[in-house]
N, CA, C and O atoms as CSV, one atom per row, in Angstrom:
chain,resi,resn,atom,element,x,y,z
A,1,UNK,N,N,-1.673,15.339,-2.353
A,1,UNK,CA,C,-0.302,15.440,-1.893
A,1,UNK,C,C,-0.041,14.476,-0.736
A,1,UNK,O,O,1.102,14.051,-0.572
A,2,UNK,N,N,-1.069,14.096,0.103
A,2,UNK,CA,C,-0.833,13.355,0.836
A,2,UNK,C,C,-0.981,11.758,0.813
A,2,UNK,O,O,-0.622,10.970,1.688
A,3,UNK,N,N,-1.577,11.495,-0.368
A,3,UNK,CA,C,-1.254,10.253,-0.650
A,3,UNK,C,C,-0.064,9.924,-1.008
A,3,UNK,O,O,0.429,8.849,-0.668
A,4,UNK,N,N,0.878,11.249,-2.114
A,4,UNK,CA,C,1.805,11.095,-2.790
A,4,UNK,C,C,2.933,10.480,-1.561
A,4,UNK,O,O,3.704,9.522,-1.620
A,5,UNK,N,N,2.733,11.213,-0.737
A,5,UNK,CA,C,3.896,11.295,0.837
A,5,UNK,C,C,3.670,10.080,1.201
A,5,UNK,O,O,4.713,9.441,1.345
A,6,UNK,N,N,2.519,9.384,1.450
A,6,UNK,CA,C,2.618,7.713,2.041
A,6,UNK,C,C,3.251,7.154,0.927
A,6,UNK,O,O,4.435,6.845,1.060
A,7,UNK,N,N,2.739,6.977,-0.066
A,7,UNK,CA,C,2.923,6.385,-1.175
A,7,UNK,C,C,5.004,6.113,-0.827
A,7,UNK,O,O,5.691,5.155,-0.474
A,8,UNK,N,N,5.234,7.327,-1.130
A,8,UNK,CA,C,6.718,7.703,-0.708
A,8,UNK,C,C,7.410,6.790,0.567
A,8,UNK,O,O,8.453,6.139,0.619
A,9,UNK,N,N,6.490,7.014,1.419
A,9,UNK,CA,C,7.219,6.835,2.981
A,9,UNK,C,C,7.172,5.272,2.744
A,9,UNK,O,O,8.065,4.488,3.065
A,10,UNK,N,N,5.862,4.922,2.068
A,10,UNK,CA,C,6.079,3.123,2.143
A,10,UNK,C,C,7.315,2.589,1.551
A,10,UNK,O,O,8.017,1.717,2.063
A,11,UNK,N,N,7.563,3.298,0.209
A,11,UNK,CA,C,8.512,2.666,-0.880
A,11,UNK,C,C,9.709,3.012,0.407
A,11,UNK,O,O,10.383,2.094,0.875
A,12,UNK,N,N,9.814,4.049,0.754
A,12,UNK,CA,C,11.200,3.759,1.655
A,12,UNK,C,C,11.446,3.351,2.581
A,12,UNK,O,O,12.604,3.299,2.994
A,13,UNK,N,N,10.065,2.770,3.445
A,13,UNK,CA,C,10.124,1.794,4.432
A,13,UNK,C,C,10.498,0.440,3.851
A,13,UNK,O,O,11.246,-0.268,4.526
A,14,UNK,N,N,10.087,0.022,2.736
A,14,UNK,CA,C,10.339,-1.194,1.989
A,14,UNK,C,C,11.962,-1.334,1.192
A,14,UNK,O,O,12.377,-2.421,0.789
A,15,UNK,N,N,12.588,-0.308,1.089
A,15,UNK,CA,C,14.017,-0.043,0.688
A,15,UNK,C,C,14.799,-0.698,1.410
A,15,UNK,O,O,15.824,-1.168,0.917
A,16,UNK,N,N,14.530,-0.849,2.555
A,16,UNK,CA,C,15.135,-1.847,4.158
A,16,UNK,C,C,15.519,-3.061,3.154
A,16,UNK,O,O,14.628,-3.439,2.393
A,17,UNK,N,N,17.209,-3.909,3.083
A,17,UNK,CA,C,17.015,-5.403,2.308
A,17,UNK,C,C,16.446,-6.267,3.281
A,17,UNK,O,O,17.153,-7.263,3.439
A,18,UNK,N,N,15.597,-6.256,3.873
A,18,UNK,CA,C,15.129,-7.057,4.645
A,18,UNK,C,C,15.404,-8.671,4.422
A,18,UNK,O,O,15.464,-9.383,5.425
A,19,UNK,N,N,15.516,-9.056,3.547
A,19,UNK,CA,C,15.652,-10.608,3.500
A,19,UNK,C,C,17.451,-10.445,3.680
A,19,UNK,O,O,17.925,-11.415,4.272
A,20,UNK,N,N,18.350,-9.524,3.319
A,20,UNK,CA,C,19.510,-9.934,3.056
A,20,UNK,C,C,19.943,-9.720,4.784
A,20,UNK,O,O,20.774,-10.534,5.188
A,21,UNK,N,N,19.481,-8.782,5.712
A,21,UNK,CA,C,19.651,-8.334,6.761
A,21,UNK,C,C,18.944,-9.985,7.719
A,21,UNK,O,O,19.295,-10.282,8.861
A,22,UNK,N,N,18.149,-10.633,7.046
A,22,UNK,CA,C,17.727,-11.558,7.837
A,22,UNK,C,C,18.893,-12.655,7.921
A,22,UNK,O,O,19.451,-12.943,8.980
A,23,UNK,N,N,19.241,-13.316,6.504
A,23,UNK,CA,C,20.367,-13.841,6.007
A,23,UNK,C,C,21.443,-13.922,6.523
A,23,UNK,O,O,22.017,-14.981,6.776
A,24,UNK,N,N,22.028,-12.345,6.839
A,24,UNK,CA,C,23.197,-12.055,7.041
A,24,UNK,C,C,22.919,-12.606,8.798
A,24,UNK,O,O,23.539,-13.456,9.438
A,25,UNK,N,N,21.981,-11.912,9.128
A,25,UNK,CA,C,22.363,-12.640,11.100
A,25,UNK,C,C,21.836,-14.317,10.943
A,25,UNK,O,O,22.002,-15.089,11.887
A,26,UNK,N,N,21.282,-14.707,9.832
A,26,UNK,CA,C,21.500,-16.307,10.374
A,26,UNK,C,C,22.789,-16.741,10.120
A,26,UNK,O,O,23.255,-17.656,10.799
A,27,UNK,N,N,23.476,-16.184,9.183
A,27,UNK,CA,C,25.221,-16.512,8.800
A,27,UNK,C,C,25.839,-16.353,10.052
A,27,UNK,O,O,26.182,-17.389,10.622
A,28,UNK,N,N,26.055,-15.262,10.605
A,28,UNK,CA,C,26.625,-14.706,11.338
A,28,UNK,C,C,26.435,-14.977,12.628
A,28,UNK,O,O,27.404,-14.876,13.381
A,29,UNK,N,N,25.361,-15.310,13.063
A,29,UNK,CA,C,24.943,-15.793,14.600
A,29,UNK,C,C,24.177,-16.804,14.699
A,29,UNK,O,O,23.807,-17.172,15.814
A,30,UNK,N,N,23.744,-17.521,13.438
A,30,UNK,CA,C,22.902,-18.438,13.600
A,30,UNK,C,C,21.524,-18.432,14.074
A,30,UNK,O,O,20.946,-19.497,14.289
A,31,UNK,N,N,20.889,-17.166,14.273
A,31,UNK,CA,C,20.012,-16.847,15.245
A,31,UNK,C,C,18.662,-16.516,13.736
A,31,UNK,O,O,18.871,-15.861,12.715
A,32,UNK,N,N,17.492,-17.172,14.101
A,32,UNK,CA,C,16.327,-16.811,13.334
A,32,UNK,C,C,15.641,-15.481,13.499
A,32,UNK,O,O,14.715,-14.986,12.856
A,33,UNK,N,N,16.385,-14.990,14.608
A,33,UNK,CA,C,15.607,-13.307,15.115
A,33,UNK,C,C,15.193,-12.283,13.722
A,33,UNK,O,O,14.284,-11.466,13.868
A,34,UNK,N,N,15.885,-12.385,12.446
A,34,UNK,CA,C,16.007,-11.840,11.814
A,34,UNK,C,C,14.673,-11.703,10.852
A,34,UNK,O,O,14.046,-10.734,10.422
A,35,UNK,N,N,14.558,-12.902,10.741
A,35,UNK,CA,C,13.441,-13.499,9.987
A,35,UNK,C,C,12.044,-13.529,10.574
A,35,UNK,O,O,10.935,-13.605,10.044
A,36,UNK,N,N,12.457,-13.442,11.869
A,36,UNK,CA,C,11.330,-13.162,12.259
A,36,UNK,C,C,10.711,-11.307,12.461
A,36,UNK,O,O,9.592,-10.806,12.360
A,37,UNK,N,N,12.137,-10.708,12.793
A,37,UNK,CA,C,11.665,-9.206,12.241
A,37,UNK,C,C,11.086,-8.960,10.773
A,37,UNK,O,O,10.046,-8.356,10.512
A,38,UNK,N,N,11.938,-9.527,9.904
A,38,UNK,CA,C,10.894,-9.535,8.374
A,38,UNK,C,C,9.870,-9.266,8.063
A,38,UNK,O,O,9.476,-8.355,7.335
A,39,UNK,N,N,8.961,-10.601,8.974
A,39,UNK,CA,C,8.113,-10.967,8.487
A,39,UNK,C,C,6.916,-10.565,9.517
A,39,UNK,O,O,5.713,-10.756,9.333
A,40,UNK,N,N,7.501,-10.001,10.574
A,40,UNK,CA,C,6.781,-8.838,11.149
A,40,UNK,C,C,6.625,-7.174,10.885
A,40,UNK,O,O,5.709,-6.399,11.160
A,41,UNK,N,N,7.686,-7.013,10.351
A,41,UNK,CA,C,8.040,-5.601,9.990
A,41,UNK,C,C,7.344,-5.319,8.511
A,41,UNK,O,O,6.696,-4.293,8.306
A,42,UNK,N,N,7.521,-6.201,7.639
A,42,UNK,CA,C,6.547,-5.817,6.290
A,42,UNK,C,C,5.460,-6.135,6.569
A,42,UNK,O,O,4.544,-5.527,6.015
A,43,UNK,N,N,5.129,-7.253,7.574
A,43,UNK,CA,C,3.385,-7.226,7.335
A,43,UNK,C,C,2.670,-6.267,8.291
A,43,UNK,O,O,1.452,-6.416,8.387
A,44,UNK,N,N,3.273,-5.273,9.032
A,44,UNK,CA,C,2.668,-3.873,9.353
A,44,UNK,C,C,2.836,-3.297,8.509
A,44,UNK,O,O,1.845,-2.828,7.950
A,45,UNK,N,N,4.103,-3.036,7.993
A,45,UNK,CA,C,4.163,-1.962,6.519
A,45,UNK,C,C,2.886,-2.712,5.625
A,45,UNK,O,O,1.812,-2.224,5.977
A,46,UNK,N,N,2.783,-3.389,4.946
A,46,UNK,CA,C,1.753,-3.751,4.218
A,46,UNK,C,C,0.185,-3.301,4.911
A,46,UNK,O,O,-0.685,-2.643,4.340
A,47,UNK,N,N,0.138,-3.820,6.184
A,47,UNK,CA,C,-1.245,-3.435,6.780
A,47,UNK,C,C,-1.450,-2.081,6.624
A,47,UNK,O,O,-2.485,-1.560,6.211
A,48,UNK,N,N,-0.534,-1.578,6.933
A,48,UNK,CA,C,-0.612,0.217,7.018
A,48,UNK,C,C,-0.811,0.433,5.312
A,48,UNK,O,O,-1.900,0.763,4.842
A,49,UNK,N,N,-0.182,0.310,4.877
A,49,UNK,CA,C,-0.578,0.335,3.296
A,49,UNK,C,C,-2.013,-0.341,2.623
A,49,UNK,O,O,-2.599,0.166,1.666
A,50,UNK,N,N,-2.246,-1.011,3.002
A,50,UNK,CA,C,-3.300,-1.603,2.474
A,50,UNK,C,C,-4.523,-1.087,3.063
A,50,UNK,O,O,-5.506,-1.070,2.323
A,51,UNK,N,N,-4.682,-0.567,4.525
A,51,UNK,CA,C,-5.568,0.305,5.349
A,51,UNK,C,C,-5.713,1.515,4.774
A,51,UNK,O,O,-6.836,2.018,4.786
A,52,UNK,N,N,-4.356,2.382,4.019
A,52,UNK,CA,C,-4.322,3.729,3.330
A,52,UNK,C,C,-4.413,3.703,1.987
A,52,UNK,O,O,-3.926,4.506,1.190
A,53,UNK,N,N,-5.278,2.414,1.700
A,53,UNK,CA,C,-5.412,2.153,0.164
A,53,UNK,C,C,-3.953,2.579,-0.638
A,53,UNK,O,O,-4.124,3.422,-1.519
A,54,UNK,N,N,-2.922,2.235,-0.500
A,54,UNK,CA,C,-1.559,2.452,-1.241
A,54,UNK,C,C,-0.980,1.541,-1.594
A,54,UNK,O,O,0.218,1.470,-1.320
A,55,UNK,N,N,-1.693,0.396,-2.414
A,55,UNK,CA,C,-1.381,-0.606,-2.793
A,55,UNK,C,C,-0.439,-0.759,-4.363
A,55,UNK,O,O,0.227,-1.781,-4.528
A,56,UNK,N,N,-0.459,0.170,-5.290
A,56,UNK,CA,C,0.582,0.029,-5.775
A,56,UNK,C,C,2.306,0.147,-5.230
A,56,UNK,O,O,3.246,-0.548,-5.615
A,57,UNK,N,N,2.318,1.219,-4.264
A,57,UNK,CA,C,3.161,1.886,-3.509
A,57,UNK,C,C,3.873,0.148,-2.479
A,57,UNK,O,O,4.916,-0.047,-1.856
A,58,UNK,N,N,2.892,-0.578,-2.723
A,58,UNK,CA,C,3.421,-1.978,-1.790
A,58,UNK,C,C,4.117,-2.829,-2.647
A,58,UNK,O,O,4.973,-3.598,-2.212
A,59,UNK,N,N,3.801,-2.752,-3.921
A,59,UNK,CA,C,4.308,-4.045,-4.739
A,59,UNK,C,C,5.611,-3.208,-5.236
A,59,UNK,O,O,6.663,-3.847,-5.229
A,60,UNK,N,N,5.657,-2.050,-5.604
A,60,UNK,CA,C,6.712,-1.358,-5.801
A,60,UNK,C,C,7.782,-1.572,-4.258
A,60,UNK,O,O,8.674,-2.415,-4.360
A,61,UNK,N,N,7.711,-1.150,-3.508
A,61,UNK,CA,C,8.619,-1.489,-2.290
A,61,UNK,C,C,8.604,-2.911,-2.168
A,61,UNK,O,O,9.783,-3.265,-2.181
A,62,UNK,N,N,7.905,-3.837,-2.062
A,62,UNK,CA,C,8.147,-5.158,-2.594
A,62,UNK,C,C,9.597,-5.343,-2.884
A,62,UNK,O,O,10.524,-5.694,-2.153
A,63,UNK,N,N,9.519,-4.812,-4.910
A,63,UNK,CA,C,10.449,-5.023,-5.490
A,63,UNK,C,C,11.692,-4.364,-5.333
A,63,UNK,O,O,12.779,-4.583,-5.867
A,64,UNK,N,N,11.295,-3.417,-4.405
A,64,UNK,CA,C,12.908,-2.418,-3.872
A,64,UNK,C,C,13.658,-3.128,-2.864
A,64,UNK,O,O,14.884,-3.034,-2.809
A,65,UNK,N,N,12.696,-4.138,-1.719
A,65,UNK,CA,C,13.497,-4.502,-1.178
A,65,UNK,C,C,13.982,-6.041,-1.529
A,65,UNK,O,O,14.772,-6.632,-0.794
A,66,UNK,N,N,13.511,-6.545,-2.553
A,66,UNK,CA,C,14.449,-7.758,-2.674
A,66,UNK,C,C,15.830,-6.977,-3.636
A,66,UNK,O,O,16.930,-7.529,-3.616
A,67,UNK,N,N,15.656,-5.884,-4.312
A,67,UNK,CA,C,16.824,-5.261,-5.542
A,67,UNK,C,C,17.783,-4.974,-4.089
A,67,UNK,O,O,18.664,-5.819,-3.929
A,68,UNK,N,N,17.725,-4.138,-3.275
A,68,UNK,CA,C,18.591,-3.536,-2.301
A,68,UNK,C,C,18.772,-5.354,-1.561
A,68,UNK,O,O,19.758,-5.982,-1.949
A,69,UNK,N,N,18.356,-5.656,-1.126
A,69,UNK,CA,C,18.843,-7.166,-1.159
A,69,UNK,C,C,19.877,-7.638,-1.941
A,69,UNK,O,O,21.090,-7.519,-1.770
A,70,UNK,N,N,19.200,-8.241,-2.904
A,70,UNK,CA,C,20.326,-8.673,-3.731
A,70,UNK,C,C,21.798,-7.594,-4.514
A,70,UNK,O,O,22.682,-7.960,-5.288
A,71,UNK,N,N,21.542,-6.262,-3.924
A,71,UNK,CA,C,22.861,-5.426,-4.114
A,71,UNK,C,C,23.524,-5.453,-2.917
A,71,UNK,O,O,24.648,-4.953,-2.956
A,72,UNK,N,N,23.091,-5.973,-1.662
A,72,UNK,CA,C,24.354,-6.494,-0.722
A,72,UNK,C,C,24.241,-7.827,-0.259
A,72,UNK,O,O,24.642,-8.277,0.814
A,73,UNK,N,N,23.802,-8.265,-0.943
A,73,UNK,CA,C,24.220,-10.152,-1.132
A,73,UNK,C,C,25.805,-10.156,-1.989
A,73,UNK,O,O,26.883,-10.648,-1.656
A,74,UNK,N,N,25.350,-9.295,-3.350
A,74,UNK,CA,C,26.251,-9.697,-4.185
A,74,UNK,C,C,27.509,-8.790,-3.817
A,74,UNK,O,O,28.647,-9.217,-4.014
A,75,UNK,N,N,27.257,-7.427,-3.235
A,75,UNK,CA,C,28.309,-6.817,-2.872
A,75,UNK,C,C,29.487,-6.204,-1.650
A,75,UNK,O,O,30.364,-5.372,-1.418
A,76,UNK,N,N,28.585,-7.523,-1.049
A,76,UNK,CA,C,29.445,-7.078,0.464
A,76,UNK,C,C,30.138,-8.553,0.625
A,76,UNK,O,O,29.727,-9.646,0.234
A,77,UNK,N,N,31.427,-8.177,1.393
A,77,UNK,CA,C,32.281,-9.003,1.788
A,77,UNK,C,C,32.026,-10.013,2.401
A,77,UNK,O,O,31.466,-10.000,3.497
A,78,UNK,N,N,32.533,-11.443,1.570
A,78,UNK,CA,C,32.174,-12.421,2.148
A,78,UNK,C,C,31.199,-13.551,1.392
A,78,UNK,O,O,30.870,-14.696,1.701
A,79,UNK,N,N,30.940,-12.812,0.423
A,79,UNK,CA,C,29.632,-13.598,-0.238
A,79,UNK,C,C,30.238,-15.078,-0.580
A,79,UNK,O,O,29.463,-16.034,-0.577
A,80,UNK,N,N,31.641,-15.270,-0.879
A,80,UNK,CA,C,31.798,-16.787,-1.617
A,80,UNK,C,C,31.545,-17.682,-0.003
A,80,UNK,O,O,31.218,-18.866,-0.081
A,81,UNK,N,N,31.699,-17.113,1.238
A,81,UNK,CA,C,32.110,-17.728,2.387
A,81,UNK,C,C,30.130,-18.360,2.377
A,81,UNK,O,O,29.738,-19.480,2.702
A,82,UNK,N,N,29.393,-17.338,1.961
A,82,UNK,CA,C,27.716,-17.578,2.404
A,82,UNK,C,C,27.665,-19.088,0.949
A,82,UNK,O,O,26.772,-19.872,1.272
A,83,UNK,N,N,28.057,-19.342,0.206
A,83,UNK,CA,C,27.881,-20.469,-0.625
A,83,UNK,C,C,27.632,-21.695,-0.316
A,83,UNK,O,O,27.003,-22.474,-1.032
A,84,UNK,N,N,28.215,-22.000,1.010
A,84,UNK,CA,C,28.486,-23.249,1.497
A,84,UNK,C,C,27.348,-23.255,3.171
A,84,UNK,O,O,26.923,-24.204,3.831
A,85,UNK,N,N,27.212,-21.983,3.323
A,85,UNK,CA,C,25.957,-22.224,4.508
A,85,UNK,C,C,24.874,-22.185,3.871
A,85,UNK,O,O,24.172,-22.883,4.602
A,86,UNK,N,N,24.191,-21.854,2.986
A,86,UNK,CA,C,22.263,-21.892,2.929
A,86,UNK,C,C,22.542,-22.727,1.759
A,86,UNK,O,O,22.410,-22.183,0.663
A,87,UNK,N,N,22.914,-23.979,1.801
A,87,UNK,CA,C,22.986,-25.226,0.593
A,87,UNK,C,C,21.912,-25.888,0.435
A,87,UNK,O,O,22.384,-26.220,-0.653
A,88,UNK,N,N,21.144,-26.290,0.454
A,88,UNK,CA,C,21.462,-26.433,-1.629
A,88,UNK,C,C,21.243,-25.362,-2.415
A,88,UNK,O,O,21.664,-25.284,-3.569
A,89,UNK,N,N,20.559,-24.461,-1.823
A,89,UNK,CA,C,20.785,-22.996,-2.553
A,89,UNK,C,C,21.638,-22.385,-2.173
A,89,UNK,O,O,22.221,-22.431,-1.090
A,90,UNK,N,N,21.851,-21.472,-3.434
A,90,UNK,CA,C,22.891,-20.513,-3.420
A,90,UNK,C,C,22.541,-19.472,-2.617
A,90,UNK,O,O,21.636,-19.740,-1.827
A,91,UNK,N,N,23.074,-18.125,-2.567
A,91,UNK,CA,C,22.748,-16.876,-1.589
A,91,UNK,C,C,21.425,-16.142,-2.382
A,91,UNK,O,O,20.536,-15.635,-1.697
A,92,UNK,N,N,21.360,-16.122,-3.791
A,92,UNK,CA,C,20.905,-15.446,-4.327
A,92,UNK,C,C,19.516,-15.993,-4.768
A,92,UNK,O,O,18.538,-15.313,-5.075
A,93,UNK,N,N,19.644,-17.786,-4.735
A,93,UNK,CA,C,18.344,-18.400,-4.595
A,93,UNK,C,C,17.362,-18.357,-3.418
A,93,UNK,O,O,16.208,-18.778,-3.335
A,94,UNK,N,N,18.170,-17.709,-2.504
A,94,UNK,CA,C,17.713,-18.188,-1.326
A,94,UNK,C,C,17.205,-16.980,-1.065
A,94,UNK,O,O,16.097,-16.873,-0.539
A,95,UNK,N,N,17.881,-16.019,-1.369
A,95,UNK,CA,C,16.748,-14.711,-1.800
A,95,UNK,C,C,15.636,-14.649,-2.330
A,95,UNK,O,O,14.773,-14.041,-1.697
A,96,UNK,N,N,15.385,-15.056,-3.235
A,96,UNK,CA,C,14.679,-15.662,-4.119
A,96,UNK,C,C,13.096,-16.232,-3.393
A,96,UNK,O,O,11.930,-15.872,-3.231
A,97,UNK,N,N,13.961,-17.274,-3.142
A,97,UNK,CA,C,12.974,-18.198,-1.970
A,97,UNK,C,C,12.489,-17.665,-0.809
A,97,UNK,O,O,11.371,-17.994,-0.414
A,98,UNK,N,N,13.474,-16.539,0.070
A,98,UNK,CA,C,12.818,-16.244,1.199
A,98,UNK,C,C,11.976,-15.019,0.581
A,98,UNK,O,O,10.778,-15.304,0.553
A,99,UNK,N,N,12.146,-14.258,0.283
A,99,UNK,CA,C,11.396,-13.215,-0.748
A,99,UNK,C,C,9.808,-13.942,-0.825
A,99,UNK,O,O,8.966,-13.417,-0.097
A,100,UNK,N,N,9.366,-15.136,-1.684
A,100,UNK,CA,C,8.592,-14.823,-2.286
A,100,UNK,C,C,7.840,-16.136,-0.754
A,100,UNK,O,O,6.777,-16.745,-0.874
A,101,UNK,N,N,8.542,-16.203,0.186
A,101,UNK,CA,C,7.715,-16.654,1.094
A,101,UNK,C,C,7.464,-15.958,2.181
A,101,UNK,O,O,6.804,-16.212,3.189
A,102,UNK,N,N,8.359,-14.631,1.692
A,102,UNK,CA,C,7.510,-13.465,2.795
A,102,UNK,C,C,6.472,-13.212,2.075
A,102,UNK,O,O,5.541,-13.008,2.855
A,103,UNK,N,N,6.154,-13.121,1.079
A,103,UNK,CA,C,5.071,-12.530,0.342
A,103,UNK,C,C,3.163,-13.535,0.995
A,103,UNK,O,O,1.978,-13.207,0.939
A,104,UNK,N,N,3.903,-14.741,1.517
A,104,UNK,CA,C,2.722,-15.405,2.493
A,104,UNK,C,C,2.213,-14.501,3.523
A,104,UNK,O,O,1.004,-14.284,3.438
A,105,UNK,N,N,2.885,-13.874,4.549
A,105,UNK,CA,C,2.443,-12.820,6.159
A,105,UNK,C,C,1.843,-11.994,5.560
A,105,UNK,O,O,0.666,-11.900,5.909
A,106,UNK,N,N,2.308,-11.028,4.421
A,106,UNK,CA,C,2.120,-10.568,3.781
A,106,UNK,C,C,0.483,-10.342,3.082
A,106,UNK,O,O,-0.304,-9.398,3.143
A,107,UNK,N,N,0.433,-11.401,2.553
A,107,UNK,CA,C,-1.192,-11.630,2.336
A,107,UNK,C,C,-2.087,-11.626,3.187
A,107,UNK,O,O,-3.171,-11.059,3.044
A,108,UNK,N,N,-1.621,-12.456,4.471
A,108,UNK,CA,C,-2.215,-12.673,5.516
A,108,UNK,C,C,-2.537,-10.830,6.067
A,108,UNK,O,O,-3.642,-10.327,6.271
A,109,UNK,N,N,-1.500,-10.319,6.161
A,109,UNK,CA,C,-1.941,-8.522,6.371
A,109,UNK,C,C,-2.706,-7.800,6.019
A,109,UNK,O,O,-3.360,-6.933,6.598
A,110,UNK,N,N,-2.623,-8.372,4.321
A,110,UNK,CA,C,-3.436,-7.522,3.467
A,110,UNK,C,C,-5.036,-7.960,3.889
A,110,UNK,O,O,-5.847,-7.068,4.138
A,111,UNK,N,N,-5.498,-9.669,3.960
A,111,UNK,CA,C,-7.174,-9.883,4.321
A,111,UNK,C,C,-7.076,-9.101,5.625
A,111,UNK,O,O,-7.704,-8.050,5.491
A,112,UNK,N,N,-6.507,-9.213,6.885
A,112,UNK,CA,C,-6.519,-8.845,8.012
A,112,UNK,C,C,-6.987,-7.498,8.148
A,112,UNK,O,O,-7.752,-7.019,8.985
A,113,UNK,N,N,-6.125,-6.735,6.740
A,113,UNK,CA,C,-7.018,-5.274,6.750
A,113,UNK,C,C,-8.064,-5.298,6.184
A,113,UNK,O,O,-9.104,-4.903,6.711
A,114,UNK,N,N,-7.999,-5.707,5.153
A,114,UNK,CA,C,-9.983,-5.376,4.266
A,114,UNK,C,C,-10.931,-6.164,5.442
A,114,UNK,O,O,-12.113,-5.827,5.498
A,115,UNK,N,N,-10.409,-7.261,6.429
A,115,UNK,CA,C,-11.821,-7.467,7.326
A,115,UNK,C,C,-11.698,-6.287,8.557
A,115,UNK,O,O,-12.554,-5.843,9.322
A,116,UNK,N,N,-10.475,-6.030,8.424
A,116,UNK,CA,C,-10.418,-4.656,9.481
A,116,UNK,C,C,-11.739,-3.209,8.702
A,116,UNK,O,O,-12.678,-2.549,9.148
A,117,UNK,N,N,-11.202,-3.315,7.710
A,117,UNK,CA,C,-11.378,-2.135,6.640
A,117,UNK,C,C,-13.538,-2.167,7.156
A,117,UNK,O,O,-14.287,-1.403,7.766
A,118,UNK,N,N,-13.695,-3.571,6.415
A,118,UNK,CA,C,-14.888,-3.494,6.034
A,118,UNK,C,C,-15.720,-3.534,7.717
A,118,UNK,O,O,-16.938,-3.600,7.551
A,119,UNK,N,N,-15.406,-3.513,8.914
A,119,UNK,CA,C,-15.679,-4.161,10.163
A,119,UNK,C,C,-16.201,-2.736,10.671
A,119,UNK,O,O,-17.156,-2.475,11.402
A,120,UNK,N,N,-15.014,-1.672,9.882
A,120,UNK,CA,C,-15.319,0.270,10.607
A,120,UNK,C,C,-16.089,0.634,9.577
A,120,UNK,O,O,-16.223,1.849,9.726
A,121,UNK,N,N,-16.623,0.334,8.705
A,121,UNK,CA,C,-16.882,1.191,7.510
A,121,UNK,C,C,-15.865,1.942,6.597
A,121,UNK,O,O,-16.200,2.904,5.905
A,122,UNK,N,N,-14.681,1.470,6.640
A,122,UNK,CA,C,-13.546,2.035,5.858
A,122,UNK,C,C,-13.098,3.425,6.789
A,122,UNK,O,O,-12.489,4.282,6.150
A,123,UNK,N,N,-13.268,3.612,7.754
A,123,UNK,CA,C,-12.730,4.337,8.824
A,123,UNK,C,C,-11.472,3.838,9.330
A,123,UNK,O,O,-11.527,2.732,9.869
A,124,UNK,N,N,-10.476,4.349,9.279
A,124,UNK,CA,C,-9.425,4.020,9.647
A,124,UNK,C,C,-8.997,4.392,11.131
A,124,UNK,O,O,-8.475,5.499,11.271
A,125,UNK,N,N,-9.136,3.704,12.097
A,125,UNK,CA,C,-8.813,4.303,13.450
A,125,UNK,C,C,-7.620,3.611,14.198
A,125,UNK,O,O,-7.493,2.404,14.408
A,126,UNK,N,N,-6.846,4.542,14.527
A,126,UNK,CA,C,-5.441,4.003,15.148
A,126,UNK,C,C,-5.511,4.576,16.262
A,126,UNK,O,O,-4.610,4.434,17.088
């Protein structure tokens, strides 16, 4: 039961559109702060996941948060105005693109834990 509950808590930590929330404040303020929460914020979620062996539970939230992404790319106000700032891609390429280059920190989390993992004896100490 208590795997079931992480398993859970990850997929809805990963529900966050994180790439569209990054997006939206470089539109909006121009500011990279966003992107840089990203790509800090999933690669603890991932570490923590990958430390609690809940690695399907990661690729699944993965794919939840680029879907919740791309459902307020495409559905919040404003989207034709984002066409003409992240050029030569579109909003939805650029999803796309930042998506699968978070998936780089990402990796980097996942070795970071198995040399964590293998360093305690698979003891997990926080």
């Amino acid at each position: 039961m208590k795997k079931i509950g992480l398993n859970l808590l990850i997929i809805c930590l990963y529900c966050f559109p994180f790439v569209y929330f990054s997006m939206y404040k470089d539109f909006h303020s121009g500011s990279m702060i966003g992107y840089l929460l990203m790509i800090i914020l999933t690669a603890v979620i991932v570490y923590f996941g990958k430390s609690t062996n809940n690695k399907f539970s990661l690729i699944i939230g993965n794919i939840a948060s680029v879907m919740t992404s791309y459902y307020f790319i495409n559905n919040m106000a404003g989207y034709e105005s984002w066409e003409g700032y992240f050029k030569p891609l579109t909003p939805v390429q650029s999803l796309i693109f930042v998506s699968i280059l978070n998936l780089i920190p990402q990796l980097i989390a996942v070795k970071a834990a198995n040399k964590f993992k293998k360093n305690h004896d698979g003891k997990l100490i926080i």
